[in-house]
C-alpha positions as CSV (number, residue, x, y, z in Angstrom):
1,X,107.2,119.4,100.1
2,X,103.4,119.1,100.9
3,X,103.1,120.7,101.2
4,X,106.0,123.2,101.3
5,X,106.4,124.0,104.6
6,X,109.6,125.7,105.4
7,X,112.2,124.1,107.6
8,X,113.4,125.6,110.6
9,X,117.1,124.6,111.9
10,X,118.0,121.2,113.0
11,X,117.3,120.6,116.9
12,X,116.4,117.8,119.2
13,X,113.6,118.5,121.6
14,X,116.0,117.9,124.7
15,X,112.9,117.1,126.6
16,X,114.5,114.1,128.7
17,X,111.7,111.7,128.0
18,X,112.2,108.5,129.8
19,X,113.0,105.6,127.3
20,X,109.3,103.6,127.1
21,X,109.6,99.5,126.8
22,X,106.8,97.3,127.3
23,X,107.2,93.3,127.0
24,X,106.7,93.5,122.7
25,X,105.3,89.7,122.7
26,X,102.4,91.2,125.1
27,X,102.1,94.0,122.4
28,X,101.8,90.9,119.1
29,X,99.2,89.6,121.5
30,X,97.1,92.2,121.9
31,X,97.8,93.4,118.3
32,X,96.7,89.8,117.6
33,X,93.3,89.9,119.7
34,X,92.1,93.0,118.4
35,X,92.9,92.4,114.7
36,X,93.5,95.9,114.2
37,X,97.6,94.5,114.0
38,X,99.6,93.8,111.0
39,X,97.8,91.7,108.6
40,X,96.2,90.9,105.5
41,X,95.3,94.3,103.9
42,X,91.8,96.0,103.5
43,X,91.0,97.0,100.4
44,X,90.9,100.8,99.5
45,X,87.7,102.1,101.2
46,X,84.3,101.8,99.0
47,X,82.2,104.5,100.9
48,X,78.7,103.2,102.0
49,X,77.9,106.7,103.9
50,X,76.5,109.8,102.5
51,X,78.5,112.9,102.2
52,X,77.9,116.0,104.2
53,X,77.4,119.1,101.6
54,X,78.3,122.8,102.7
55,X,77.3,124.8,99.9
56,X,73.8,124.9,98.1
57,X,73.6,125.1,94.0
58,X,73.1,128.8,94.4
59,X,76.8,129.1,96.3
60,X,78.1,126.8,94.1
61,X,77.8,128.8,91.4
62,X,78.9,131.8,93.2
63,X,82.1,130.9,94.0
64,X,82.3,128.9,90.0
65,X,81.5,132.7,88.9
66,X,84.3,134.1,91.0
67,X,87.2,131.3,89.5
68,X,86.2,132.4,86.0
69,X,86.8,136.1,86.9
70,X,90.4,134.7,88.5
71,X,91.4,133.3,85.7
72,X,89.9,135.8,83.0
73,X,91.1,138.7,84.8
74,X,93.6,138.1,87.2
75,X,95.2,135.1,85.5
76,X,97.9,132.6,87.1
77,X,101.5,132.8,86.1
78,X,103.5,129.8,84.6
79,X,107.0,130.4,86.0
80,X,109.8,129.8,83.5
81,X,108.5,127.7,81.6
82,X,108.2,128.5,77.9
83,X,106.8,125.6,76.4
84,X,103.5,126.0,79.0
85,X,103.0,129.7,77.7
86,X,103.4,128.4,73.8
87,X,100.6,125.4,74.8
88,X,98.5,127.8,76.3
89,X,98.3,130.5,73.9
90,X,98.0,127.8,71.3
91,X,95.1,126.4,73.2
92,X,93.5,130.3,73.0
93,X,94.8,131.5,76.3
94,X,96.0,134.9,76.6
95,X,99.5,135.4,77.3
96,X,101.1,138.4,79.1
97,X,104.6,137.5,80.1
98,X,104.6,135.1,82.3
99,X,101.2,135.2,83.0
100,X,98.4,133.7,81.5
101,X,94.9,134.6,81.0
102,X,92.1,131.8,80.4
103,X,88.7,132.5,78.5
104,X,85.5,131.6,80.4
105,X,85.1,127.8,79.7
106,X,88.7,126.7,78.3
107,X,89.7,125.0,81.2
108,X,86.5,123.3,82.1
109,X,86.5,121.7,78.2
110,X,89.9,120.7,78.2
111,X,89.2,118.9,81.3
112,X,86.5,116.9,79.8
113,X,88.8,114.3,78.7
114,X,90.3,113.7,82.2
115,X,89.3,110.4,83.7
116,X,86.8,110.6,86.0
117,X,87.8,107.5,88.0
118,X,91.0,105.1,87.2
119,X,92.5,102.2,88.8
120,X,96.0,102.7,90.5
121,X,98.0,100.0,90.0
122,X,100.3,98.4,92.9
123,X,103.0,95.4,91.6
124,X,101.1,93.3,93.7
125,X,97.7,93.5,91.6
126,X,95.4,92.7,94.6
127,X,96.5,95.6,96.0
128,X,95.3,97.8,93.2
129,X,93.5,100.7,94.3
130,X,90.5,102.6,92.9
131,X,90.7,106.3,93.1
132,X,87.8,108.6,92.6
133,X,84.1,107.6,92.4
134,X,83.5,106.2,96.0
135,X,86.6,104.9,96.5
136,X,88.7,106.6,99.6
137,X,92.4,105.7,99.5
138,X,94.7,106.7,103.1
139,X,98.4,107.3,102.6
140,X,101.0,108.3,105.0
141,X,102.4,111.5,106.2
142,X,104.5,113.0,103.4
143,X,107.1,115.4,103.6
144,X,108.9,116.1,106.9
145,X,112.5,116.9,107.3
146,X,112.6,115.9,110.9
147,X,111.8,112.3,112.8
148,X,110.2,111.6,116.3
149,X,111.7,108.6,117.1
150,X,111.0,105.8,119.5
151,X,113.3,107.0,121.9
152,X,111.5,110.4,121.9
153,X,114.2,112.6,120.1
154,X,113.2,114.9,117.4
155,X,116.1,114.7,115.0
156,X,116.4,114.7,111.1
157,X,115.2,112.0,109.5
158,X,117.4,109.3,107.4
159,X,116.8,106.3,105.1
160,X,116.5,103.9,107.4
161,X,114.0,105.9,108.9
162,X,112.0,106.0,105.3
163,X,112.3,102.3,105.0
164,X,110.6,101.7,108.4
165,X,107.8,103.7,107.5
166,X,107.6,102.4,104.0
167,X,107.1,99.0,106.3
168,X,104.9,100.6,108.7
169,X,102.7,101.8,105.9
170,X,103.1,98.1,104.1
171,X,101.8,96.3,106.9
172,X,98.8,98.8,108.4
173,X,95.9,96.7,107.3
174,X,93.8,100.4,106.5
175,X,96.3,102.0,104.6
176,X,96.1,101.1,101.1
177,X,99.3,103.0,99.9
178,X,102.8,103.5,101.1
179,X,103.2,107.0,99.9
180,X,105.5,109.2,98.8
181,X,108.4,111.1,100.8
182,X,107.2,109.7,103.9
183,X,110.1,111.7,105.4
184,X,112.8,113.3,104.0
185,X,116.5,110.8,104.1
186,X,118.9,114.1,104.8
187,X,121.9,111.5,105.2
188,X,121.6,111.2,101.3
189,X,122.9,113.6,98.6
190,X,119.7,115.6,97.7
191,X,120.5,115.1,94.0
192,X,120.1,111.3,94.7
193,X,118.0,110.6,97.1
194,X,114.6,110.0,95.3
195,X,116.4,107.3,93.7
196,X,116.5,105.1,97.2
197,X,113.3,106.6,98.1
198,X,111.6,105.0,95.0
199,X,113.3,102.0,95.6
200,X,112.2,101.2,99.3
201,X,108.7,102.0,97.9
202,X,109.0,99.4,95.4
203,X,111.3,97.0,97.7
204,X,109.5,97.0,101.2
205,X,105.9,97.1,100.2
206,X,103.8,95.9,97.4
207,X,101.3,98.9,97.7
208,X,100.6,101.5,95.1
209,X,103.1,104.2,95.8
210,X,103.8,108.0,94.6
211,X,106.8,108.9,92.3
212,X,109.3,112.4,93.2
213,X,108.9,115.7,91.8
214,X,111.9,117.6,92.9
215,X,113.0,118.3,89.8
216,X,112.3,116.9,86.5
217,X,115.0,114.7,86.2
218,X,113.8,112.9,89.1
219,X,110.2,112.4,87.4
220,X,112.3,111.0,84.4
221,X,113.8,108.6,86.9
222,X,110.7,107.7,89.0
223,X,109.3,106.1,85.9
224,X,112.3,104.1,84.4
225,X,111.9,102.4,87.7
226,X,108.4,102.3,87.4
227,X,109.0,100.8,84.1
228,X,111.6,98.2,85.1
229,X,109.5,96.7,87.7
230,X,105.7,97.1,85.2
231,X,107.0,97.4,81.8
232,X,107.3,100.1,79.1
233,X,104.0,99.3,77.5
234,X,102.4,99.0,81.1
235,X,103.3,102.5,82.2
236,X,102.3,104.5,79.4
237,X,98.9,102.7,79.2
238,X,98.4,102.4,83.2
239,X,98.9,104.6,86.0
240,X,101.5,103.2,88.4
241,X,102.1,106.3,90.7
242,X,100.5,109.0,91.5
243,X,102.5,112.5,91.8
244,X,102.0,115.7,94.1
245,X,102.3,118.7,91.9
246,X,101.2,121.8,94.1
247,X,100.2,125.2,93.1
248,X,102.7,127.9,94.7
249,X,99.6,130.3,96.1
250,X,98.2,132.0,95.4
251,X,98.2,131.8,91.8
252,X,101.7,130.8,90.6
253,X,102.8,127.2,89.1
254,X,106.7,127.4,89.0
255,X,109.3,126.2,86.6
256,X,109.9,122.9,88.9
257,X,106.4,121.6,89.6
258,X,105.5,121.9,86.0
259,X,108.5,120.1,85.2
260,X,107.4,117.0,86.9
261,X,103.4,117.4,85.8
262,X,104.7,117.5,82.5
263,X,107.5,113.9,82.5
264,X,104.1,112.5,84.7
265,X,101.4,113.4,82.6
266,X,103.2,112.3,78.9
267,X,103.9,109.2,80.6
268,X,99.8,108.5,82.0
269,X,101.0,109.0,85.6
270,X,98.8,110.8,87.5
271,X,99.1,114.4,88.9
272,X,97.4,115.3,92.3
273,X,97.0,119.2,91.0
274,X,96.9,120.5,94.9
275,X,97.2,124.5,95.9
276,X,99.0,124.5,99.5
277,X,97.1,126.7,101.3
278,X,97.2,128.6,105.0
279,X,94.2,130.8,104.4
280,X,95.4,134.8,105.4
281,X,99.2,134.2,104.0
282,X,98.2,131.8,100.8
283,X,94.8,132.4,99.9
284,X,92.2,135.3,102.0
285,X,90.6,134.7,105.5
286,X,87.7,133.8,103.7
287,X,86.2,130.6,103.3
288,X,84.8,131.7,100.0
289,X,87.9,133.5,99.0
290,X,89.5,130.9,99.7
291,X,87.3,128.3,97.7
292,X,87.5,130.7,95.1
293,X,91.4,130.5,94.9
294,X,91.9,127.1,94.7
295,X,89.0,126.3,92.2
296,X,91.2,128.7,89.8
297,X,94.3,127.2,90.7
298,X,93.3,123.5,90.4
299,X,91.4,124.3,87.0
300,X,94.3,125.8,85.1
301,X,97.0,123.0,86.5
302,X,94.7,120.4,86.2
303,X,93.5,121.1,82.7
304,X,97.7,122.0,82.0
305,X,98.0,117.9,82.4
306,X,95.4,117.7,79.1
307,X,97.3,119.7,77.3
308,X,100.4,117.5,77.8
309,X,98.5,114.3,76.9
310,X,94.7,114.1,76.8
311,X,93.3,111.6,78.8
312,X,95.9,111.4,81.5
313,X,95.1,110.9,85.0
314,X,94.9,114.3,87.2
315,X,93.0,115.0,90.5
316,X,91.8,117.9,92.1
317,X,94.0,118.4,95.2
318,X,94.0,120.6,98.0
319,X,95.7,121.0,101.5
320,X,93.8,123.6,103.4
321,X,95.2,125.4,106.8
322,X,94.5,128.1,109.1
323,X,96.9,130.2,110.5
324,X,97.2,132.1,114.2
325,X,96.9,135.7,113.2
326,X,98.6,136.4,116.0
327,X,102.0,134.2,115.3
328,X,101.5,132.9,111.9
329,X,102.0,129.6,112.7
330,X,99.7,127.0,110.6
331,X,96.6,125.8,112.9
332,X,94.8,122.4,112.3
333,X,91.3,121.0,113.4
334,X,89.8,124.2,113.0
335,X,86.1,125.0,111.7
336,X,87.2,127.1,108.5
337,X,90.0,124.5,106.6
338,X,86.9,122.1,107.1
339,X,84.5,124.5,105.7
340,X,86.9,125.0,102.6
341,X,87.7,121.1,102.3
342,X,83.9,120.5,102.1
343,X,83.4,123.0,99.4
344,X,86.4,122.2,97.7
345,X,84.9,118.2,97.5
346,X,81.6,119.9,96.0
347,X,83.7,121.4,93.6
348,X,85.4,118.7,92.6
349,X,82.5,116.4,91.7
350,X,80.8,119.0,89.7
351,X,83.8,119.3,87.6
352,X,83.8,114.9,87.6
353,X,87.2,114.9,88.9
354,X,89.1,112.8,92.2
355,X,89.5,114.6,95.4
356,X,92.1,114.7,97.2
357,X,92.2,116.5,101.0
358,X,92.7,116.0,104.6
359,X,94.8,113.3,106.6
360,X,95.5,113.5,110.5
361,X,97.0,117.1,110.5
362,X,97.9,118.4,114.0
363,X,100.3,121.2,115.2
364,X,101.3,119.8,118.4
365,X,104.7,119.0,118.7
366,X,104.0,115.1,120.5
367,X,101.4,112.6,119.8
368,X,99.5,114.4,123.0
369,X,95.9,115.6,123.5
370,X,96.0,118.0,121.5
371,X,97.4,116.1,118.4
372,X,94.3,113.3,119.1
373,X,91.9,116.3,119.3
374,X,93.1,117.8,116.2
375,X,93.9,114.9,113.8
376,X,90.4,113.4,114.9
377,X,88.8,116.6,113.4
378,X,90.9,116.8,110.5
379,X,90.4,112.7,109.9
380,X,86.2,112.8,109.9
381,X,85.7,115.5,107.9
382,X,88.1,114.1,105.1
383,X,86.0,111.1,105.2
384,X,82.2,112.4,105.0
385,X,83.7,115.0,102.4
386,X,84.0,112.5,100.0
387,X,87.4,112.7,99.7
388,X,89.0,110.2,97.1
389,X,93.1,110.6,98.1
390,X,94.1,111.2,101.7
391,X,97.7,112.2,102.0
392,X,99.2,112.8,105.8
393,X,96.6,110.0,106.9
394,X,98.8,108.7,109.4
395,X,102.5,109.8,111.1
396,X,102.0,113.7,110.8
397,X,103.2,115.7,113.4
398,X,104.1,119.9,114.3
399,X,102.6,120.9,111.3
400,X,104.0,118.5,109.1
401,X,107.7,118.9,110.2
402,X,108.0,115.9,111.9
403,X,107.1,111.7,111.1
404,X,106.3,110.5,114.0
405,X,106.8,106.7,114.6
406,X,104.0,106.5,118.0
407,X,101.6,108.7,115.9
408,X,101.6,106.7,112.8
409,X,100.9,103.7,114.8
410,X,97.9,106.1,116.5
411,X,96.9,107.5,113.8
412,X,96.3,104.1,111.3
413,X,94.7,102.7,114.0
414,X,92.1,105.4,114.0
415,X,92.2,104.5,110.0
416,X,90.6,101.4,110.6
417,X,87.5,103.3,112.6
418,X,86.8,105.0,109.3
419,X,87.0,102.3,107.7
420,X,84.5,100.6,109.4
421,X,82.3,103.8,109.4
422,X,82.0,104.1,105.8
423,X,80.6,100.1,105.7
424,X,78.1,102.3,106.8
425,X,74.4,100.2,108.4
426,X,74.1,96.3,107.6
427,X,70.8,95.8,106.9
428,X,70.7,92.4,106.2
429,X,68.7,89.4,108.2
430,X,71.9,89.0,110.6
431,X,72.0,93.0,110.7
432,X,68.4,93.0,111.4
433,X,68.7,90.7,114.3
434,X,65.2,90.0,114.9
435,X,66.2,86.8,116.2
436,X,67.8,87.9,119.0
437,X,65.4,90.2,120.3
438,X,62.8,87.7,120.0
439,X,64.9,85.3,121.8
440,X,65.9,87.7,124.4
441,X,62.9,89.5,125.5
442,X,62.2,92.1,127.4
443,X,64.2,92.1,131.1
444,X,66.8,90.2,130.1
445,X,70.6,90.9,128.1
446,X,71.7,89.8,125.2
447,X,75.5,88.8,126.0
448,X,74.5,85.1,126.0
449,X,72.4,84.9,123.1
450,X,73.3,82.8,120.3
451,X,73.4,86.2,117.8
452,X,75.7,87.7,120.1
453,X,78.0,84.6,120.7
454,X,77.8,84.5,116.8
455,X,79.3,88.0,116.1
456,X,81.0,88.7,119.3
457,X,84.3,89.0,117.3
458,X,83.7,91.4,114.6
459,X,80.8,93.1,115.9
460,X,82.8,96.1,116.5
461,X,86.2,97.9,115.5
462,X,88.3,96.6,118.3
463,X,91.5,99.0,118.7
464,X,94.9,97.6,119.2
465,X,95.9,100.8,121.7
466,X,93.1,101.9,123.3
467,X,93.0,100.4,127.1
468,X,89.5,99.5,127.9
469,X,90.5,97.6,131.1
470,X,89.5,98.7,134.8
471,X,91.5,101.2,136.5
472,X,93.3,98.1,138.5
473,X,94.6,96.6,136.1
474,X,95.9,99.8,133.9
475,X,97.8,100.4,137.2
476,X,99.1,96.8,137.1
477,X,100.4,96.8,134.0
478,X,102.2,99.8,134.3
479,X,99.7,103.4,134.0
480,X,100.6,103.0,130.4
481,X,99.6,106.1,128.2
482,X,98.6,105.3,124.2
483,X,101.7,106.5,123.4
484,X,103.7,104.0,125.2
485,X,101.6,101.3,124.3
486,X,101.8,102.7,120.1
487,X,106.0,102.5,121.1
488,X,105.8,99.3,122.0
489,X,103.3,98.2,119.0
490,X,105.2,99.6,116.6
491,X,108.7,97.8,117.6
492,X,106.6,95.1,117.6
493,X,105.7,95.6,113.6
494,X,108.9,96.3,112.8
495,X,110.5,93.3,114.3
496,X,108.0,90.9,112.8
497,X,108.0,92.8,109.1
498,X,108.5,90.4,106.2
499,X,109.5,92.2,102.8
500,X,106.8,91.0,100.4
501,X,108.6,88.7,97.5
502,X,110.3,91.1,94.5
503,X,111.7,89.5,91.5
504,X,115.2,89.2,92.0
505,X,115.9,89.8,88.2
506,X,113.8,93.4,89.1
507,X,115.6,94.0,91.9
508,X,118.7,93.7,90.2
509,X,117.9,95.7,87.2
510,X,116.3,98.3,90.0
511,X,119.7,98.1,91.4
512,X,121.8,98.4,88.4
513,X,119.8,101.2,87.7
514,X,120.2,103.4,90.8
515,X,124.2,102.5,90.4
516,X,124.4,104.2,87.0
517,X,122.5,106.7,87.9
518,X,124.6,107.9,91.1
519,X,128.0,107.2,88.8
520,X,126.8,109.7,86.4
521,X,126.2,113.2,88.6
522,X,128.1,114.2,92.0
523,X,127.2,114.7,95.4
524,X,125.1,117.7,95.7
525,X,123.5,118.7,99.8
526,X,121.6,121.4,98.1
């Protein structure tokens, strides 16, 4: 799914990587010292920092200009879907077939009555999250087929592997959601699948989490659950989950993505309206072109959800990629997808919706240099965009094919640095510290000083992989790489995860629920 990337055949890296083991009660420890270890969870991000801007009023409107043309003259197609042609020539759209042709303006006013900012609710209520305005929300990687475990073999991926990063993504103290398909369980029927991937969302963590949209049945089912667990009146009043609907680029919403935007938008859910794009197969080399694309796209999905049911929740997505023109393989960490990501976050505040972009998106096929390099890239810019939702924020690996256990824990540890960089400067009397340079003096240090002594310990983000020791005692303990010491942090976690309390009369009813469910259709695989 996200973001559609095709799967190649099943294989296992062969590689022969040693097994990696480190002594996990020295990996608590550490996790313990540097308090970047499980814990009690941050709050979704409320961004103190500036955004960084690409385009200036004058190419704003520019590429604006060039979306209305899309959608006036081009158009985008509604695949099979006959009720969405009947709403939108009822709503003064013109309809050719399939395809459907918006007036200048029609989509921007039917969007007016979109929330500009809503509250996502969790089933534990302090973990509600804000999403647009300021707010930045990380959630994990979402989508592979494929696994990297923590003995080093790429395989496919099963449920018990969802459930551990369901617990993963429960206990990171900077990721404020557990996601969605945070890998794909291929030991279960496809036909019923989503119903134990809702359920370890809802059993293993009490964070906000995001419902299925493989089909619209499975909508249909994601929110009886949701309801069982909030309520009926709850969900149609609140959003509870948040849903990845994307655009089939360029220019084409198909018969199964609208089916779930339409079950999630009647009910209040929230769609993340999001164009999958690898700019020179999906959308033009261009940055502009490219911004030009999506900005079509999103409006005429986005303002679809109002049409359904005014008022419902629906944020401007995108997932923005290069490509090697030379292989056509997706590329990550590169200047352009930046370049569109910043414009597209323009975009979206002018037209008062969320944004959602970004994550830690890399190509390489381990958590390597090259991975760090390119997730690093992909990570700041999604922050000083401005960027509301961040899917893939942690775990994503070969171009989303692969969860990877080592760079999750990597990856959410490099979620608490931004969330310490968006606290942005204290300027208060302690963040001043006038006292200690008068107390210091010139000549001297300030590593005795009574300010120091008094905020030696959370002074600054103190990582629970990094190795900051002398070359000695690296050697000592080992020559460990980050990757052996995010193995052993992340057994670690999973050997000390506590499932946070569920009703049991939910549970049950959850259970009961998923039974019936499976009784009532056959195995399918496909």
């Amino acid at each position: 799914m996200d973001d559609m990337i095709e799967q190649p055949a099943a294989g296992n890296d062969g590689g022969g990587r040693r097994s990696r083991s480190e002594g996990r009660g020295a990996a608590a420890r550490r996790a313990s010292r540097s308090g970047g270890g499980p814990g009690p969870s941050l709050p979704y991000i409320t961004r103190k920092i500036g955004v960084y801007e690409v385009l200036d009023e004058e190419g704003l409107q520019l590429i604006e200009r060039n979306a209305d043309t899309v959608l006036e003259e081009i158009g985008i197609e509604f695949r099979d879907d006959a009720e969405a042609l009947a709403l939108w020539k009822e709503a003064g759209a013109d309809v050719r077939g399939q395809r459907v042709h918006f007036p200048k303006g029609l989509c921007r006013e039917l969007l007016k009555t979109a929330p500009k900012e809503f509250t996502w609710h969790a089933r534990n209520s302090a973990r509600n999250a804000h999403v647009g305005g300021k707010a930045t929300i990380f959630a994990p990687v979402y989508g592979p087929p494929f696994v990297r475990d923590l003995e080093g073999n790429r395989r496919y991926a099963t449920i018990e592997d969802f459930r551990n990063f369901v617990k993963l993504a429960y206990m990171a103290p900077s990721m404020h959601s557990s996601g969605g398909t945070v890998c794909e369980p291929v030991d279960i029927p496809v036909n019923k699948r989503h119903l134990d991937m809702v359920y370890s969302h809802i059993k293993y963590s009490d964070k906000p989490f995001m419902g299925s949209v493989t089909a619209p049945e499975r909508a249909e089912d994601t929110i009886a659950m949701a309801k069982i667990v909030f309520g009926d009146d709850f969900v149609e009043n609140n959003c509870v989950t948040l849903n990845l609907i994307n655009a089939n680029s360029p220019m084409v919403f198909d018969e199964t993505m609208l089916g779930a935007l339409k079950v999630y938008a009647r009910h209040n859910q929230a769609s993340v309206v999001s164009p999958f794009i690898l700019s020179g197969a999906m959308s033009p080399v261009t940055v502009a072109g490219t911004l030009t694309q999506i900005l079509a796209e999103v409006l005429a999905g986005a303002s679809f959800t109002q049409l359904i049911r005014k008022g419902s929740p629906v944020l401007y997505g995108t997932f923005a990629a290069s490509i090697s023109m030379q292989s056509g393989a997706p590329t990550f960490g590169t200047p352009e997808p930046s370049l569109v990501s910043y414009g597209a976050a323009q975009l979206a505040r002018r037209l008062g919706l969320p944004f959602r972009t970004g994550g830690s998106l890399c190509g390489s096929k381990i958590p390597d240099a090259q991975a760090a390099h390119e997730s690093a890239n992909t990570l700041n810019m999604t922050l000083l965009a401005g960027t509301n939702f961040v899917l893939h924020a942690a775990g994503w690996l070969e171009g989303g094919l692969v969860s990877s256990y080592e760079k999750f824990m990597i990856d959410q540890d490099q979620l608490g640095m931004m969330q310490k960089m968006a606290e942005g400067v204290d300027l208060s009397e302690n963040g001043q510290a006038l006292d200690a340079i008068r107390e210091v003096g010139p000549g001297s240090h300030y590593l005795g000083c009574g300010h120091t002594q008094a905020n030696f310990q959370s002074a600054f983000y103190r990582s629970p992989l990094a190795d900051n020791n002398s070359f000695e005692q690296w050697e000592i303990e080992g020559q460990k790489r980050i990757e052996d010491r995010a193995n052993a942090l992340c057994r670690s976690w999973l050997d000390h995860y506590e499932a946070p309390p569920l009703d049991p009369a939910i549970d049950e009813a959850l259970l009961a629920y998923i039974q019936k469910r499976k009784d009532s259709m056959p195995d399918a695989f496909t």
